[in-house]
C-alpha positions as CSV (number, residue, x, y, z in Angstrom):
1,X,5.2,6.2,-59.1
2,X,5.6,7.4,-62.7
3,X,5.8,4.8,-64.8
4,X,8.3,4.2,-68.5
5,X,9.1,2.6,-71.5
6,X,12.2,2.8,-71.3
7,X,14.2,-0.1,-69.7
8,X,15.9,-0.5,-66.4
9,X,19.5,-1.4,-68.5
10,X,20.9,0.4,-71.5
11,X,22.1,-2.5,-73.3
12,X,24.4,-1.2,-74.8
13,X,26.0,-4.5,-76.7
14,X,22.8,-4.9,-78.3
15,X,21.6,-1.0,-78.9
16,X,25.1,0.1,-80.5
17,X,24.8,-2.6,-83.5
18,X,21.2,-1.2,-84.3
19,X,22.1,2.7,-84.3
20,X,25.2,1.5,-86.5
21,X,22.6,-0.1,-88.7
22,X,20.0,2.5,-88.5
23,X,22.8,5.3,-89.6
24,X,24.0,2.8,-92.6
25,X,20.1,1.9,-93.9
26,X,19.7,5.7,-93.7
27,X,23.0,6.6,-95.5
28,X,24.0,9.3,-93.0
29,X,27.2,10.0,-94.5
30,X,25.9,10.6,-98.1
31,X,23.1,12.8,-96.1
32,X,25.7,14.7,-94.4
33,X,27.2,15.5,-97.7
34,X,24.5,16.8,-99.4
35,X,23.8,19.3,-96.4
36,X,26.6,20.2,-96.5
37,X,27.1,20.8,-100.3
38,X,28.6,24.5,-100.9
39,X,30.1,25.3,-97.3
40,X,33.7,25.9,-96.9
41,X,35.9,22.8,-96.8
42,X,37.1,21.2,-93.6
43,X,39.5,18.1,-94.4
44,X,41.2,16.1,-92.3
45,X,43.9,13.9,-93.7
46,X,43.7,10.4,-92.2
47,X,47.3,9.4,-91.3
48,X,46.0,5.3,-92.4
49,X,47.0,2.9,-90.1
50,X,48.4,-0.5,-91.3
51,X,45.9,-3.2,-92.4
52,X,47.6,-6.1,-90.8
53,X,45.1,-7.4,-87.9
54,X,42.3,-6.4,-85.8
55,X,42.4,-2.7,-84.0
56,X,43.5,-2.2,-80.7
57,X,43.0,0.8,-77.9
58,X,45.8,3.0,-80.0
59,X,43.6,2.5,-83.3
60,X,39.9,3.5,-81.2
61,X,41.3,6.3,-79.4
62,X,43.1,7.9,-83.2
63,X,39.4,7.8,-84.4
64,X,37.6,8.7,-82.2
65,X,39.5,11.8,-81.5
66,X,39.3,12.4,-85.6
67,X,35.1,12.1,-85.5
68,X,34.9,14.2,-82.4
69,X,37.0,16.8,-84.7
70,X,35.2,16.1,-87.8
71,X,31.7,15.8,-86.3
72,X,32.5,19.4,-84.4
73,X,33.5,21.3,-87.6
74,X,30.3,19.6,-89.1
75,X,28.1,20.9,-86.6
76,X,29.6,24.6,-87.1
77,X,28.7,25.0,-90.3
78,X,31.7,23.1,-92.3
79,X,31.4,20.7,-95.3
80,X,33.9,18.4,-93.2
81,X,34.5,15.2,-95.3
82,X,36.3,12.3,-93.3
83,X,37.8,9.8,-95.8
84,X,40.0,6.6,-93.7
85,X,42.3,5.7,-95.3
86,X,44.9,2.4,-94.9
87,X,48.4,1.7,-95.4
88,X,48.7,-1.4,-97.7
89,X,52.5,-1.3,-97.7
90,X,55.7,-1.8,-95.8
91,X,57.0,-4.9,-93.5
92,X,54.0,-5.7,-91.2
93,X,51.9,-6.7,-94.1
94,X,54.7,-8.5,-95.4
95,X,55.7,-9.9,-92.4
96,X,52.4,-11.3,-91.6
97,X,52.4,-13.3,-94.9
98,X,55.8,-15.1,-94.1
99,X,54.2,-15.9,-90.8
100,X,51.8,-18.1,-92.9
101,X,54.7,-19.4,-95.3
102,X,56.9,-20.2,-92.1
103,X,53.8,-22.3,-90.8
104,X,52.8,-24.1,-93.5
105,X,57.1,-24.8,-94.6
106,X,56.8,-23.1,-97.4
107,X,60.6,-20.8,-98.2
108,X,59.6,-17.2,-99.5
109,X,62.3,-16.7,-101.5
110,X,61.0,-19.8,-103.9
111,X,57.7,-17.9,-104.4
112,X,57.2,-15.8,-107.1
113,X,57.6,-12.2,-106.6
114,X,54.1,-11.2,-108.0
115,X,52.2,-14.0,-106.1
116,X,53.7,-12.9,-103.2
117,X,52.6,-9.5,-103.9
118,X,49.3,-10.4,-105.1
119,X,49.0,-12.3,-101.1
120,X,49.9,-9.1,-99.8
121,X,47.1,-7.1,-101.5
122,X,44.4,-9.8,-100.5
123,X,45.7,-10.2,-97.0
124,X,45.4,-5.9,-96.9
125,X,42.1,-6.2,-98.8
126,X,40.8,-8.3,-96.1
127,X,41.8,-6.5,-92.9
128,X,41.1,-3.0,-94.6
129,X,36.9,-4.4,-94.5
130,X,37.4,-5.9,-91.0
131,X,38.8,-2.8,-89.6
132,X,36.3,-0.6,-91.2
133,X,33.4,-2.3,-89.9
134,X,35.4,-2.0,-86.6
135,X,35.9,1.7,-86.8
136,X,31.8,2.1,-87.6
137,X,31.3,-0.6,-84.3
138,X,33.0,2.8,-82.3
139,X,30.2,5.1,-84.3
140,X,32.7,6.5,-86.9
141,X,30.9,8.4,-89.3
142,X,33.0,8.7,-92.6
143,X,33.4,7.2,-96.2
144,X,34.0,3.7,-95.5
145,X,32.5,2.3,-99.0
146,X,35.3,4.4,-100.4
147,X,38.2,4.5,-98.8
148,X,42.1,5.8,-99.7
149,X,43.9,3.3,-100.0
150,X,48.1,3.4,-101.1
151,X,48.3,-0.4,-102.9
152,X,45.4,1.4,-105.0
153,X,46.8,1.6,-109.0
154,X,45.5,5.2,-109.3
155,X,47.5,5.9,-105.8
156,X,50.7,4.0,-106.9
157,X,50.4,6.4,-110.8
158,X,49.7,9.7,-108.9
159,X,52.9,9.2,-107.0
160,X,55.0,7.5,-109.9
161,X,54.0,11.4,-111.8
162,X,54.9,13.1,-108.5
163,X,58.6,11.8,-108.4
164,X,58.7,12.5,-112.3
165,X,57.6,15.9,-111.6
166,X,60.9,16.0,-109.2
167,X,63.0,14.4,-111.7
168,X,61.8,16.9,-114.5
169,X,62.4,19.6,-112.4
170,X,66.1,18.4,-111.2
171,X,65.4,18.3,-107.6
172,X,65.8,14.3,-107.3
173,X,69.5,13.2,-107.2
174,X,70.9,10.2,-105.9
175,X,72.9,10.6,-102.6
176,X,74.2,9.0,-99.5
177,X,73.0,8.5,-96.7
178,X,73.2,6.0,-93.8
179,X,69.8,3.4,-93.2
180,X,68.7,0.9,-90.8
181,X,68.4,-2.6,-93.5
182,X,66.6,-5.7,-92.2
183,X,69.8,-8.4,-93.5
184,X,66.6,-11.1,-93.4
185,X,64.2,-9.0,-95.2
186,X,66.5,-7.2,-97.4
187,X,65.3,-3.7,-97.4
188,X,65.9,-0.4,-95.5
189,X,63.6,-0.1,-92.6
190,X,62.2,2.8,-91.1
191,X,62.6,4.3,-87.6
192,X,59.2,3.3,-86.6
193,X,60.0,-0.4,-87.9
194,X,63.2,-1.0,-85.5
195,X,63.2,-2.2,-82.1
196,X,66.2,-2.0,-79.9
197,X,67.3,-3.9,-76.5
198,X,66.6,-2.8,-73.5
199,X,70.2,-1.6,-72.0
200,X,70.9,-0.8,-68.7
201,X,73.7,2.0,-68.0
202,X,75.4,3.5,-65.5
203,X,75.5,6.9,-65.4
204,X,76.9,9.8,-63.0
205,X,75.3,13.1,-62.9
206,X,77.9,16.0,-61.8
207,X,77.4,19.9,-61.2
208,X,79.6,22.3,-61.6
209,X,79.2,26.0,-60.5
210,X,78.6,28.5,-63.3
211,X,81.6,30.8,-62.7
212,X,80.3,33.4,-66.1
213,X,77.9,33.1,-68.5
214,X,78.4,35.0,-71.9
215,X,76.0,36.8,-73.1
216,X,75.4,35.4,-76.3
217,X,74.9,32.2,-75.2
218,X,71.5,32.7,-73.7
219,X,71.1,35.0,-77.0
220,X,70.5,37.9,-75.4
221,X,71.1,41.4,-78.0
């Protein structure tokens, strides 16, 4: 029988943390750049995910999808760049920091605003490096030693100018409009950030016979 080097099991568990390695000693990224310098652009914007705990099937399957996209343009002759980016603000971070307080019986509203702040930006800080090296466990290939990152003070500037831009301009006015507002947190909250309850309801379906149908309201000429 022919006879091989190579083993019997892939190994994977123990493999996959040495091509990770072998790509970062080898700086594969900053490679990828350079052979790529002068092509036409390919950029894909990294809507950031919020860094506020370890990453879970949703997270894998978003990046994975954006390598195999980024990877593909790379391999047809693009210079695509893939920068990951995180979302530092919001309620979950916040949220996640009053956990601590609640546990340890310490009352929010008797901290400081800026050290509660400053808690949020190191509690960010912290998950943004966990779920980077994360991302590069799943093979990611992107600029993780230099992320995008919206608690960054250049970030937070750049859109300070933007809105001045709109208020130079006279497109920003103040308005009304109806929000969801958390009473306990004390700010609006977006759709994404509001849960309702389940509600069951009983409902009758009826037909009726269509006895005409105008002809403009299937917008027919």
């Amino acid at each position: 029988m022919p006879q091989t080097d190579f083993p019997m099991r892939a190994g994977l568990p123990e493999k996959e943390p040495l091509l990770v390695k072998r790509w970062q000693d080898m700086d594969l990224y900053r490679k990828l750049r350079e052979d790529a310098a002068g092509r036409e652009k390919y950029v894909l914007h990294d809507g950031p995910p919020y860094a506020n705990g370890n990453i879970h099937i949703g997270h894998a399957l978003n990046k994975i999808l954006k390598d195999v996209i980024t990877r593909s343009f790379q391999m047809r002759g693009y210079d695509s760049n893939y920068v990951p980016g995180w979302d530092c603000h919001g309620l979950p971070i916040e949220w996640k920091i009053e956990e601590q307080y609640r546990a340890k019986g310490k009352n929010k509203d008797e901290v400081p605003v800026n050290e509660f702040r400053q808690e949020c930006r190191e509690f960010a800080a912290h998950w943004i490096k966990v779920q980077g090296s994360e991302f590069q466990r799943l093979g990611v290939v992107g600029d993780f030693d230099n992320p995008y990152t919206t608690m960054a003070f250049h970030a937070e500037a750049r859109i300070a100018g933007e809105l001045l831009k709109f208020a130079m301009s006279g497109q920003l006015y103040r308005g009304s409009k109806p929000v969801m507002w958390s009473v306990v947190e004390r700010t609006a909250l977006a759709e994404a950030e509001v849960e309702y309850q389940d509600y069951e309801s009983d409902t009758i379906w009826a037909k009726f016979p269509v006895v005409s149908l105008a002809r403009q309201v299937i917008n027919i000429e």
